[in-house]
Every structure is written in structure tokens, then in C-alpha cells.
N, C-alpha and C positions, 0 to 999 in steps of 0.2 A: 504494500500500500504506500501511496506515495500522492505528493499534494495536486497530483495531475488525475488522482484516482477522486482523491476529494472534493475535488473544483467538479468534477464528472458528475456527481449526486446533490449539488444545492439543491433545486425543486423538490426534492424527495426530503434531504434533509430538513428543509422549510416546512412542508406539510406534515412529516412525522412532528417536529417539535412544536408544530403548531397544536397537533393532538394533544400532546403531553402538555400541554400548559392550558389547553382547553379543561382537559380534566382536573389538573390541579386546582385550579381555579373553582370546580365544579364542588372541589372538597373543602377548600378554602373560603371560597369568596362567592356562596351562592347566592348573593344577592345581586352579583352582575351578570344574573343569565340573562336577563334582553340585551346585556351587551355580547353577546358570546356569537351571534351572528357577524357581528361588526367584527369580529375579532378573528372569526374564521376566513370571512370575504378579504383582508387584508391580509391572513398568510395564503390565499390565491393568489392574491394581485403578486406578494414577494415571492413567490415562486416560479408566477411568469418574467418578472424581472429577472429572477435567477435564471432564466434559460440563456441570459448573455455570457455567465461565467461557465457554462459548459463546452467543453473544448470540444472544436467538430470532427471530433476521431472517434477510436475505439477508446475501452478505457476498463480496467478489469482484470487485464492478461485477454484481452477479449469477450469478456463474456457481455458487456453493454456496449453501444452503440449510441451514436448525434449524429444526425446530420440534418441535411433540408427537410425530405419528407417525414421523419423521427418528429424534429418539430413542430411541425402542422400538426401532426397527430395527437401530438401529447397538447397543443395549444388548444384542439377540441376538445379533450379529456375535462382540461381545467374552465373551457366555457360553461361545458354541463354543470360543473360542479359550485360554478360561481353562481349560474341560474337557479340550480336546483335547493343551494343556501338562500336566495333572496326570496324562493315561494315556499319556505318549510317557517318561517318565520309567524305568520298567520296560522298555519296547520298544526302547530307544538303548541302556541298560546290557548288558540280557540279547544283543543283537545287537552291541556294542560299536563301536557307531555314535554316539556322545555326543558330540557338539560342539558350538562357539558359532554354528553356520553354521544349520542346523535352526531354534534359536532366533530370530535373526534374522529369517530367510526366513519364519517366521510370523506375526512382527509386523507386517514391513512386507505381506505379505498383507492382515494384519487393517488397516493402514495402507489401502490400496488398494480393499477394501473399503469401508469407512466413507464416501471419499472419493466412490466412484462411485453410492452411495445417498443423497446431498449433493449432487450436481454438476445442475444443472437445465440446462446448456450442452451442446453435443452433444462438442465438443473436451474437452472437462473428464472427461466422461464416457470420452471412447475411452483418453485417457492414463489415468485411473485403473484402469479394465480390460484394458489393458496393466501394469501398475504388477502389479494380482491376478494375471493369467495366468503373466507369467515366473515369479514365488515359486511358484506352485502347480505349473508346469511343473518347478521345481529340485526342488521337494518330490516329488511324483509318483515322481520318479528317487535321492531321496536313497539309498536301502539300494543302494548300485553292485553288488554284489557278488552278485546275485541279478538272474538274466535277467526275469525277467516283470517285474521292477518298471522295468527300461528298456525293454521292449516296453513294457507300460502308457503310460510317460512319453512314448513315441514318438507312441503312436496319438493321446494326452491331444494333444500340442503341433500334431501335419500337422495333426490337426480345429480345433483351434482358432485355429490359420493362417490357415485356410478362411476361417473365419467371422469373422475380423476384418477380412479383404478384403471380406468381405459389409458390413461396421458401417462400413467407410472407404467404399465403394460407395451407399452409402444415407446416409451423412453426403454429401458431393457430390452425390447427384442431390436432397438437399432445399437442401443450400445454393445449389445453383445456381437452382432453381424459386422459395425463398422470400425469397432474400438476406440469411439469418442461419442463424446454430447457434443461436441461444437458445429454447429451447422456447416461450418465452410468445408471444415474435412468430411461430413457426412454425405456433402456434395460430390467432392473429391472422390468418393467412395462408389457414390453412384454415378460417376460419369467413366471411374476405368472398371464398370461394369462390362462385360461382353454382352448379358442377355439380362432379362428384365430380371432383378433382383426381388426376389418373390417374399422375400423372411423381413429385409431392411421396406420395402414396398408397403409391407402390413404395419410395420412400427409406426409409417407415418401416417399411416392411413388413423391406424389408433389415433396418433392426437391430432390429428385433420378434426375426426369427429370429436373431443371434448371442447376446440374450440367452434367447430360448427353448433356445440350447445349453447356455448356463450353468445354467437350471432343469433343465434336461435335461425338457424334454418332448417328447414324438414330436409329429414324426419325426426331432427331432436328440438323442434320448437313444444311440445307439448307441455311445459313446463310454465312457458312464457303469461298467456293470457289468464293462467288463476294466479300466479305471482302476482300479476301487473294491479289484477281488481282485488287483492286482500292485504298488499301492502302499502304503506304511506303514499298518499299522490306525490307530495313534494319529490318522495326520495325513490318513485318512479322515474323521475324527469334526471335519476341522475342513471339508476339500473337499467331505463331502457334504452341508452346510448351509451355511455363512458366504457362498460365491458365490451361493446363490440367496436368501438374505435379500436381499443387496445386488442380485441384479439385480431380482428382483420388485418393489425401488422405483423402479427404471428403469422393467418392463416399465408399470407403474402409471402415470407420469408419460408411458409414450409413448404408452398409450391414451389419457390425457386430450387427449392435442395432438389426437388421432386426431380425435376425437369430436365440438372445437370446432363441426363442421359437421353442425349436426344429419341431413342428408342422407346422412351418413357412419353414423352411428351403426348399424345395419340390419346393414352389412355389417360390419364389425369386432367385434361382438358374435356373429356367426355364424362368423367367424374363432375366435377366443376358444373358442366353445363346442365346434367342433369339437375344438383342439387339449386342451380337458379333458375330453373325451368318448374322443378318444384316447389321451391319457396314462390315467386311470382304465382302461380296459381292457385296453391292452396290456401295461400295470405288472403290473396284478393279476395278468391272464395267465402271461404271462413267470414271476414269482415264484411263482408255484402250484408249478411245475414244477424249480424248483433246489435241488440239494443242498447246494450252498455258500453258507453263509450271508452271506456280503459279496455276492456275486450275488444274493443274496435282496434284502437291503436296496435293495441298487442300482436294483430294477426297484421292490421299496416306494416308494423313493423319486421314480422316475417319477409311480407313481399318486398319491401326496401332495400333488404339483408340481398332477396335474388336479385333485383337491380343491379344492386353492388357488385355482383358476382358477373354480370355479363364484361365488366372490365378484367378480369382475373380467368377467365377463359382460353386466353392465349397468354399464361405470364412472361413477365417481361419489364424492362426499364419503363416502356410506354403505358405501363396499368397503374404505378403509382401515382400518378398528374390527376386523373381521372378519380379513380379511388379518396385522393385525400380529400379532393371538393366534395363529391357525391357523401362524404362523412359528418364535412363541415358542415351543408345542406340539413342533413339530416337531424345534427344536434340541433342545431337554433331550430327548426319547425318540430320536431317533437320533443326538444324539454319545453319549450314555449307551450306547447298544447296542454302538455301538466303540468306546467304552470300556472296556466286559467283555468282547468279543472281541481286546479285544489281550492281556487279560489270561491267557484262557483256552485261547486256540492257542500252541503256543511254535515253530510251523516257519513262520517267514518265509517266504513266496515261493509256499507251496504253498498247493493246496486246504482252505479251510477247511471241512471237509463237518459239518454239521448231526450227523451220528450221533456226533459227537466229544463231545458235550455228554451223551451219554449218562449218567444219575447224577449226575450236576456239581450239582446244584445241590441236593446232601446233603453233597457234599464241602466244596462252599464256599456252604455257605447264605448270607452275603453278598452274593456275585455272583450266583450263583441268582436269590436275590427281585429283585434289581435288575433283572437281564436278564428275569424273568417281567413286573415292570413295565413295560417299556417294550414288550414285544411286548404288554401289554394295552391300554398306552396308541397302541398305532400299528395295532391293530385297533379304539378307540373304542371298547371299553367302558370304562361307570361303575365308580366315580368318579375315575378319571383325568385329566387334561389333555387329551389326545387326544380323549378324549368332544367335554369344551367344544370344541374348537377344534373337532372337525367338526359340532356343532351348531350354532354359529354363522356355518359359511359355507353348508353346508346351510338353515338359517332364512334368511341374507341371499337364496340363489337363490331361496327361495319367497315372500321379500316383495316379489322382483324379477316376480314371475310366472313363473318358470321351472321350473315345478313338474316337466318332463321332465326339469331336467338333474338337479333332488333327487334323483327317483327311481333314476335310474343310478347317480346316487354313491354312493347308500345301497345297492343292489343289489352296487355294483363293492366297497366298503367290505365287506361280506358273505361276501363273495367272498374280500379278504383274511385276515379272522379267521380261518379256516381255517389256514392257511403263518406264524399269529403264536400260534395253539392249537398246534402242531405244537410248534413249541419249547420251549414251556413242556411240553407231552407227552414230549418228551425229556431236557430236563434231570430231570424228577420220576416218570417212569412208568417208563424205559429201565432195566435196572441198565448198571450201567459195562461197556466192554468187557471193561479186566482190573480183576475183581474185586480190591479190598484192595490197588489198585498205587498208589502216587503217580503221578499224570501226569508226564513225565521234561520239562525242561527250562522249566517256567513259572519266572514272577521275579513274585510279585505283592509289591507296595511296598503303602504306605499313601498314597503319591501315586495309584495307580491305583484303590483303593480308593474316595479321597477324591473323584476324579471318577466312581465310578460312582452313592455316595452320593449326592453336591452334585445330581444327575441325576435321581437315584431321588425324592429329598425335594421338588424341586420338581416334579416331575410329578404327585405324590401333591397334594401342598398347594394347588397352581392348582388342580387339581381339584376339591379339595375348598372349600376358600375361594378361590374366584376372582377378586371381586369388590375387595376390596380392597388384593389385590398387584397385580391387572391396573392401578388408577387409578394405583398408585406408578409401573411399571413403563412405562404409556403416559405419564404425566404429563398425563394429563387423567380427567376423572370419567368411570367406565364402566359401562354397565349392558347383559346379556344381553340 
């Protein structure tokens, strides 16, 4: 270890110590829990600063990784997480659930993160997505007082039990075939392959699928939509983007190893397509048909996941340009959405059913436009974010020659604007159920507000000028 190893982990260092002082504070000084928001959102803000002091190398003996695309990635990490503290602020109060414990557990999440879309080692990788899963497993269960959200928290931890037996299972059967965890040699391993590596082929395949659970693509999304509806909305907005930023730079780096051998490539690309061919459809599907809009989103969020995936079809240099916007997209339109759904439901635990937004967005024309944003930006239309972002993984599958999987996505895409028109047909067409009533028990703050704002404005703005926050935001010059 050395100060070039140190300088490597500020962000992580910041967020971890910002846990630890959340809590101390929690034992010490519980009379400043309304400030403990304030306290968490400014060890995000110092840990995107810290991304200056990390050096754009390797660092570890190799096992982490910086560079242009590393950083976008982890810059989204910390969006959700900065959103997802600004709408938990109103949902801890009003539920009377506020403590330094919540804060904590989402830092070092966002900690955990960061880390395993950094880690190019296969051990580096499993302990950081352990490090995510427990916090997201605490989180999941935090509201104790409310059954569905530990049924939630149960189903969320047995499955994901599963599948880290799978990612330990497929770490061992490549360590034992290639005599390393480090992806470069792994590569190395399967490119002076002579014939398709059948023993090292299954290792990855094992943790292709634990982090296909994290994406939640079918057929291990099943997990997702009872999670999404029995755990905290706030701390939704952070579980249903920040774990699959961070593992789609996994899944990324573990096609690359895949690929090494060009004899490989055939098959693992038809792997790929299929599981975006099945996420895309049975997303859309599934979400046509729900009345609960955290259910909605949840199965959205499946078919996003296959989106995503029509850029990583042919991997390659040219899939991470594509991928890191279609991410960014993603975060601001669905933590933004649970956002104003924390804001908008006030019964914890229950059904959040769509008809409930009836008129809402006359009542509170703020929340309103924001939630009609983001349902237009998660249907793709102009001039949104969402547009761009499925424009450019759709144009990457047709530069790739994959003019079949376009067509689907654009079809399955088509498919969705229907269930994201609905919404906005509801908030603005519906009158209210009871006429001239105050909805009874919301708490909207100017924290919730502020996240569904910060949400709204950049989904409009990428949209509309692209081009010049994407270069800031990738840290390299970008063009459509």
C-alpha cells in the first residue's frame, strides 16, 4: 500500500467515514437527526469532488481501476444516491422512522457500489457486492413495522443468497481452469484457447447470471417488483438504479474477458441478445398490465435493463459511449419517479395503485410536470433524455448490424409509451377521487421537492443540450 493506492479510494473513503460519523452522531447527538440529511448530501457532494484526487490508472497491484467511462458510472451511482437522500427526508419524518442508521447504510451502499464498478479482480468484485447487498438487504427491511417490507426484504436476501453461491461457484470453477481472479489474465486464458473453453465458459457464465440479478433481467428479475412495492419508496429510487449502474460495468468487463477468443464471440453475443430480447418483452408485458405503480416501474425497469443490453451485443470499445448515457438517462427518470411517488402516496406498506394520482397533478402542479417528465422520458419521447439514451443504443445495435434487435426494441419501446401515457392521462384527464379534499396524511418538504426538481431539470436539459454536459459528465469529448 502506498499513497498512490490511497489517493485511489477518496470517494469510498468519504462515504465510508461519512457513515461512521452519521452513526456516531446517531449515539451521541440524536437531537440533530433533521440534520443528518444535510450531513449525508455533503459527504456526496465531497466524494464527487474526490473523484479529482483519483489517479486515472490502475491502483491495487491491479485489482481497481479510473478512468473516463469508471467515472461516469460511479458519477451516476452518486446522482441516485444524492436524489434518493433529498426524497427519504419527508418519508422517515412522516413515518417516524429518522435515524443515523438509514443514512449510513446508504452511503456505505453507495461505498460498495463504486467499488465493484472499479474492481477488474474477481475477489474484489465479490466482496464489494457483498459490501452492496447487506446495506441494500438492511434497507429493503428498514420501515420494521410494516409486514410487506420484511416479506420484501426476505424474498430480496434467500434470492440473493442464491446467486452469490452462483458468483462464488463461477469465481472457483475459473480460478481453478485459468489460475487467476484477474480478468486480464482470464482473458489471456481464453484467447490462447484453441476450442471453446467449456469448464472457464460456465465460471462466467455463473457470474454473468448473479449480476444479471442485480440488472434484474429475465429470467432473474423475479425478485424485483415485490422488492420495489414493500420497500421504502425513497430508498427505491436508490435500489432501482445504483446496483445496476454498478453491475453493468461488471457485466461489461465480463463480456470483454468473454470475447478474448474470437471463436467465443458467436455464442455470447446470442447469449446477450437473447436475454435483451427477453427483458424488453416481458418488462413491457408484465407493466402493461399493473395497477401499482412501483410494480409498474419495476417491470419498466426490467425492459430498460434489455435496452441496455442491445448496446453490449457486439462488445467492444464502441458499447461503453452508449451504455454510460443510456445509464445516466435512466437514473434521473427513475429515481425522479420515486421520488414523486414517495411524495404522493402517504400509506406505507400498501398498494400504491395508479388511480390514486387521479387530478394530482392540478393539485400539485410541481410534482405533476415532474412525474409527466419522467414517464415521457422513460417512454422516449423528444426532447427528453430518454429519447437520447434510446437513440443511441438503438443506432449502436444498427451500426453493429443488428438491425433485428433495433427493430424489437423500438416495437417493445412502443409498447411501453402506452402504461407511461397512462399516467400522465391520470394525473391531468382523471378528476380527483374526492373532489376539493386535501389528500390526508402527505408531508411534502422542499427536500422532496428539490429531488424531484434536480431530476426533472436534468432530464429536460441532457435532452435538450446533450452534447456538452455528456463531455463534462463522461470526461471525454462526445458526439451522437
Amino acid at each position: 500500500m502506498n499513497a498512490h493506492d490511497l489517493a485511489s479510494l477518496t470517494p469510498e473513503i468519504i462515504l465510508a467515514g461519512g457513515g461512521v460519523l452519521l452513526l456516531l452522531l446517531e449515539a451521541l447527538l440524536p437531537r440533530l437527526r433533521r440534520a443528518f440529511t444535510g450531513i449525508a448530501l455533503v459527504t456526496v457532494a465531497a466524494a464527487v469532488w474526490g473523484f479529482q484526487s483519483v489517479p486515472s490508472a490502475t491502483s491495487w497491484l491491479g485489482a481497481l481501476d479510473w478512468n473516463a467511462p469508471v467515472r461516469a458510472f460511479a458519477f451516476a451511482v452518486l446522482l441516485s444516491t444524492g436524489i434518493c437522500l433529498l426524497a427519504s427526508q419527508s418519508y422517515l419524518r412522516r413515518e417516524k422512522i429518522l435515524s443515523g442508521e438509514y443514512h449510513a447504510l446508504l452511503l456505505w451502499s453507495a461505498c460498495g457500489a463504486l467499488l465493484l464498478l472499479r474492481a477488474t479482480e474477481l475477489l474484489t468484485i465479490f466482496l464489494a457486492l457483498e459490501l452492496l447487498s447487506i446495506c441494500l438487504y438492511a434497507l429493503a427491511a428498514y420501515h420494521r413495522r410494516i409486514a410487506i417490507g420484511t416479506e420484501a426484504a426476505i424474498k430480496y436476501f434467500l434470492m440473493g443468497a442464491f446467486v452469490s453461491a452462483f458468483v462464488l461457484l463461477g469465481i472457483a470453477l475459473l480460478y481453478g481452469e485459468t489460475g487467476s481472479t484477474r480478468l486480464d489474465q482470464i482473458a489471456a486464458s481464453f484467447a490462447l484457447a484453441e476450442k471453446f473453453p467449456i469448464i472457464p465458459s460456465l465460471g462466467l457464465l455463473l457470474v454473468l447470471a448473479g449480476f444479471g440479478f442485480k440488472m434484474s433481467l429475465v429470467p432473474f428479475h423475479a425478485w424485483s417488483p415485490d422488492t420495489y412495492q414493500g420497500a421504502p419508496s425513497p430508498f427505491v429510487a436508490f435500489l432501482s438504479v445504483a446496483p445496476k449502474v454498478a453491475s453493468a460495468m461488471v457485466f461489461i468487463r465480463l463480456l470483454e474477458t468473454a470475447v478474448a477468443n474470437p471463436e467465443t464471440i458467436a455464442r455470447w453475443s446470442g447469449i446477450v441478445a437473447f436475454l435483451s430480447v427477453a427483458s424488453m418483452i416481458v418488462g413491457n408485458l408484465l407493466a402493461l398490465v399493473q395497477r401499482d405503480i412501483k410494480r409498474m416501474l419495476a417491470y419498466s425497469g426490467i425492459a430498460h435493463m434489455g435496452y441496455l443490453l442491445l448496446a453490449l451485443v457486439v462488445p467492444g470499445g464502441n458499447s461503453i459511449g452508449p451504455v454510460a448515457v443510456y445509464l445516466l438517462a435512466y437514473v434521473l427518470m427513475t429515481s425522479g419517479a420515486f421520488a414523486v411517488v414517495t411524495l404522493l402516496y402517504a400509506r406505507a406498506g400498501e398498494q400504491h395503485q395508479i388511480s390514486e394520482l387521479s387530478g394530482l397533478g392540478f393539485r400539485y402542479p410541481v410534482l405533476g410536470a415532474c412525474l409527466a417528465i419522467f414517464m415521457l422520458s422513460l417512454g422516449g419521447i423528444p426532447p427528453t433524455f430518454g429519447f437520447f439514451g434510446k437513440y443511441v443504443v438503438f443506432m449502436n445495435a444498427v451500426s453493429d448490424g443488428r438491425w433485428g434487435l433495433a427493430i424489437v426494441g423500438v416495437l417493445a419501446s412502443l409498447v411501453g409509451v402506452f402504461y407511461y401515457l397512462r399516467i400522465v392521462y391520470t394525473l391531468y384527464m382523471k378528476p380527483e377521487s374526492r373532489l376539493g379534499a386535501e389528500p390526508q396524511g402527505l408531508l411534502i418538504d422542499n427536500w422532496g421537492r428539490a429531488a424531484a426538481l434536480l431530476a426533472a431539470v436534468g432530464t429536460i436539459a441532457l435532452g435538450v443540450w446533450p452534447t456538452r454536459l455528456l463531455e463534462w459528465v463522461l470526461g471525454s469529448p462526445w458526439a451522437p
